[in-house]
C-alpha positions as CSV (number, residue, x, y, z in Angstrom):
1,X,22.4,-12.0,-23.0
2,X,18.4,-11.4,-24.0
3,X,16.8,-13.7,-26.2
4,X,14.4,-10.8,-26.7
5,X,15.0,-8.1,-29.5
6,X,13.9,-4.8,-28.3
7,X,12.5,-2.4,-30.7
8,X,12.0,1.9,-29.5
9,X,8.2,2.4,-30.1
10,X,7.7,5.5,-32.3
11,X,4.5,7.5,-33.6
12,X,4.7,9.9,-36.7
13,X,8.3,9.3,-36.6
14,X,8.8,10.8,-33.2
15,X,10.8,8.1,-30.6
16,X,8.6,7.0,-27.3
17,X,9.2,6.2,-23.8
18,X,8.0,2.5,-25.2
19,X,9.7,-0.6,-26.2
20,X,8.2,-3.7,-27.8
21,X,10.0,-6.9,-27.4
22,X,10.4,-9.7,-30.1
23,X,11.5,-13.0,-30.2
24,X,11.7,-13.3,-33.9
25,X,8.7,-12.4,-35.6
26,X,6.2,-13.1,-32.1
27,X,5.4,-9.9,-29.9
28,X,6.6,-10.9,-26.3
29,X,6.0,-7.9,-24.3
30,X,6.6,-4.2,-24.1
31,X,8.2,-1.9,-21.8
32,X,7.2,1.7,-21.6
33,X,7.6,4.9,-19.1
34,X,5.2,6.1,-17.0
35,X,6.0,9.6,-16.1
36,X,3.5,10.0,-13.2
37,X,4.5,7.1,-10.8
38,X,8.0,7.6,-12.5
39,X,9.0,3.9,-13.4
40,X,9.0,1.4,-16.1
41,X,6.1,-0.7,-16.7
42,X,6.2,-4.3,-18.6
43,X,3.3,-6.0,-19.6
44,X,2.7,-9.0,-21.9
45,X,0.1,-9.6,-24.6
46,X,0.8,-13.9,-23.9
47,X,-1.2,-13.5,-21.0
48,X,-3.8,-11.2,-20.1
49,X,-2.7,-10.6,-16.3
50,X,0.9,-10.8,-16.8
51,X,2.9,-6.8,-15.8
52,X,5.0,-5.7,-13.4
53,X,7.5,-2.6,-13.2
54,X,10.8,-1.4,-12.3
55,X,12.8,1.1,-11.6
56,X,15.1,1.5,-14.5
57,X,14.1,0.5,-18.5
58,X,16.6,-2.1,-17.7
59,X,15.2,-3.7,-14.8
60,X,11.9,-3.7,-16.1
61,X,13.0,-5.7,-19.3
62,X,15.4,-7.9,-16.8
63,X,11.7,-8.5,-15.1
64,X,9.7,-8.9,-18.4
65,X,12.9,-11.8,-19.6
66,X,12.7,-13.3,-16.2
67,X,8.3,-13.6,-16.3
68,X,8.8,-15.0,-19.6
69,X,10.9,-17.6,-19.2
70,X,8.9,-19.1,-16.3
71,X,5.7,-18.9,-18.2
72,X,7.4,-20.7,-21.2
73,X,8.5,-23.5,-18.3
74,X,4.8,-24.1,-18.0
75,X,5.2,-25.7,-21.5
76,X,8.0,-27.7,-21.6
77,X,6.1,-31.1,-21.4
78,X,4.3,-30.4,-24.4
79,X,7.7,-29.8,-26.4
80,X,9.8,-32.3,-25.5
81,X,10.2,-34.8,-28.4
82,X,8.7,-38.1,-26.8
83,X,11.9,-40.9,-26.4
C-alpha cells in the first residue's frame, strides 16, 4: 500500500489529467497525462532532475513511490538515532 496520498489536480473546478502526491502536509511528486506521446509522466519537486513515465496512471505513480523511496535511502545515516 502507498505511503503517498494522491490528490486529482483541478483548475476552476474542472478535474485534470494531473495528480499531486503528499505525504502528509510535504508535496512529493505529481503525475500528470500527456496526450501527445500518450503516457503518464512523474516528476518530483525534491530534486530538480528527478521524472520518468509510464504507461498507465498507475505505473507511473508505482515509478514515482519506487524513485522516492531510494532517494529517501540516501538519508538514512542522518536519521538514525545514534546508539
Amino acid at each position: 500500500m502507498s505511503q503517498i496520498a494522491w490528490r486529482q489536480d483541478s483548475v476552476a473546478g474542472v478535474p485534470l489529467n494531473r495528480y499531486v502526491g503528499y505525504v502528509g502536509p510535504v508535496e512529493v511528486g505529481s503525475v500528470q497525462y500527456d496526450g501527445s506521446n500518450r503516457f503518464w509522466v512523474w516528476a518530483s519537486p525534491l530534486q530538480e532532475d528527478a521524472w520518468g513515465y509510464g504507461p498507465t496512471e498507475g505505473a507511473a505513480k508505482t515509478a514515482m513511490e519506487l524513485w522516492l523511496r531510494s532517494w529517501l535511502d540516501n538519508f538514512r545515516p542522518f536519521l538514525k538515532p545514534e546508539t
